[in-house]
C-alpha positions in Angstrom: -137.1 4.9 74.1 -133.9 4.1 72.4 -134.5 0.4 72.0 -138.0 1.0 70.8 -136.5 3.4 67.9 -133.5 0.6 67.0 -136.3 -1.9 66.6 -138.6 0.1 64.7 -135.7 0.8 62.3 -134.9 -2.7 62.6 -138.4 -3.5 61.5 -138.1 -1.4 58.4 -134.5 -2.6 57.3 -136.1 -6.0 57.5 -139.3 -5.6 55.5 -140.4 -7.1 52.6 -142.8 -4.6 51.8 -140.6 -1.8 49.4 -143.7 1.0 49.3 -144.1 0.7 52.7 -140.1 1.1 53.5 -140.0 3.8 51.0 -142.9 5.8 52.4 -141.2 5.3 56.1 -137.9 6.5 54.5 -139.7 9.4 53.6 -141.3 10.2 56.6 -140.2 13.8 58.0 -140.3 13.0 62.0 -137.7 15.1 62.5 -137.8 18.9 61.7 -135.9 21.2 60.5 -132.9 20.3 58.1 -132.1 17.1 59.6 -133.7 15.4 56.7 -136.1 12.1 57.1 -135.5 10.2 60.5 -134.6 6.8 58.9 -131.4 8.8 57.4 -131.0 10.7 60.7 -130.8 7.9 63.0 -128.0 6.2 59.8 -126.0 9.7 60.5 -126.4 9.5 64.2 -124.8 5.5 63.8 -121.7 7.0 61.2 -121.1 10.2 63.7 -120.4 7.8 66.6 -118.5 5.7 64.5 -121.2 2.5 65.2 -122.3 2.6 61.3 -120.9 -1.3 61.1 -124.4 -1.4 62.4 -125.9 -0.5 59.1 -124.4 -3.4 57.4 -125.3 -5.6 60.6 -128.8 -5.1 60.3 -129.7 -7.9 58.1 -127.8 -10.5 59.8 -128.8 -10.3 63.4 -132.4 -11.1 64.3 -134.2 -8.3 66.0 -133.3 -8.7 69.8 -129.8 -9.6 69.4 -129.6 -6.4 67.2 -131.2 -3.8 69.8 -129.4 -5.3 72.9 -125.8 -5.2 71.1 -126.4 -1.6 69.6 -127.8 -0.7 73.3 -125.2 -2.2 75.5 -122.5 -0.5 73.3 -124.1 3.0 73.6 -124.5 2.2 77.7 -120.7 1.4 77.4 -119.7 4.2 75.4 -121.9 6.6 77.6 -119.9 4.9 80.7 -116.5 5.4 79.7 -117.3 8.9 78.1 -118.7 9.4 82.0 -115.2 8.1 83.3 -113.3 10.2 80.8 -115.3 13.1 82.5 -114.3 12.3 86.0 -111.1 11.5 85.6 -110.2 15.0 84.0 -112.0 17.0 86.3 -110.0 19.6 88.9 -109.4 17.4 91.6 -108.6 20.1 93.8 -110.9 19.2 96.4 -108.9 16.5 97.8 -106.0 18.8 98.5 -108.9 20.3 100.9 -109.0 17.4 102.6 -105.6 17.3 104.7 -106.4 14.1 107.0 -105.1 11.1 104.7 -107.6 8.4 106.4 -110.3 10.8 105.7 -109.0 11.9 102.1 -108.7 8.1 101.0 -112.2 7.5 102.2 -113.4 10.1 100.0 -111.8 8.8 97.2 -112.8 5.5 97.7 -116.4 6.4 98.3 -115.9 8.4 94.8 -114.7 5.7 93.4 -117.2 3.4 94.4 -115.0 1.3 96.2 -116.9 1.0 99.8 -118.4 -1.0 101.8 -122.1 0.0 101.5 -124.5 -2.9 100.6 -124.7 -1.3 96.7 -121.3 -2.7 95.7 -121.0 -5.7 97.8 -124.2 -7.0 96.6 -123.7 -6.6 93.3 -120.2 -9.0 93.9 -122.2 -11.1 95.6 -125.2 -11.5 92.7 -127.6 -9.7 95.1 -130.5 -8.4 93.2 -130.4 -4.3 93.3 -133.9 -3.4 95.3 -132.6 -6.1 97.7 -129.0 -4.2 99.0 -131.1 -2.9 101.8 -129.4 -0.3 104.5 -128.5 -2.7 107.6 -127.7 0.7 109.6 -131.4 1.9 110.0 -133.5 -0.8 108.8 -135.8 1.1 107.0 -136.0 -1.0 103.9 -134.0 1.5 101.6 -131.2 0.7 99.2 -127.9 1.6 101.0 -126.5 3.5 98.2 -124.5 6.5 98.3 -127.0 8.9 98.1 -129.2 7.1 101.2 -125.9 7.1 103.2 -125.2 10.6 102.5 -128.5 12.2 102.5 -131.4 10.1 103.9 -130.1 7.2 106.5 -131.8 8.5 109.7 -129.4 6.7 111.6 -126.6 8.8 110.8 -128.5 12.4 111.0 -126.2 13.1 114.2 -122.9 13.1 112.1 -124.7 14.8 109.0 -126.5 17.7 111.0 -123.4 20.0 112.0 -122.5 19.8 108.1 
């Protein structure tokens, strides 16, 4: 959905047609005070401190425009989901008292295991391919499948 709305904005920036742009301009998709959406999504752009985008508009062609301006609000929404992790109460470690055990848990936090997730993706392995080699049952070994689903490990899971 964001893409779409980058390159429908991208559309209007780039038109020729000025009634047509000033009619879009106008164009109250949003309720309440926010104002017309073509304004909203400029405010949105200044707010997160992306409003170089503005300017950028007219010298990018359209695809180049929505991946860049995508892929740097992925990024920023990555880091801001870092930032989040790294300041929560890590308390629960201090639960933990065997060390083998609490460095596994950190690693598997971390995402710095052995399941076929991350060593695929270092070894250019495409995503729905990382298959679990531990039950064979054609599911992604992620950390949620390990955890939650991998019948082959419902023995250690079941007095938890």
């Amino acid at each position: 959905m964001v893409k779409q709305i980058f390159k429908y904005w991208y559309r209007i920036e780039n038109t020729n047609k000025p009634l047509l742009i000033e009619g879009l301009k106008e164009d109250k998709l949003i309720s309440g005070n926010e104002g017309p959406w073509f304004h909203f999504i400029r405010k949105i752009l200044k707010d997160l401190k992306m409003d170089h985008y503005i300017y950028q508009i007219r010298n990018l062609d359209n695809d180049k425009f929505v991946n860049q301006i995508t892929k740097e609000l992925k990024d920023r929404f990555k880091r801001n989901k870092l930032k989040e992790l790294k300041e929560t109460d890590k308390k629960y470690l201090e639960k933990v008292v065997n060390i083998k055990h609490r460095r596994s848990l950190s690693r598997f936090r971390m995402s710095a295991h052995n399941l076929e997730i991350e060593n695929g993706r270092y070894r250019n392995i495409p995503k729905e391919n990382r298959l679990c080699k531990i039950c064979n049952t054609g599911d992604v070994e992620d950390e949620i499948h390990f955890t939650l689903h991998c019948p082959a490990l419902i023995q250690i899971r079941d007095p938890f």
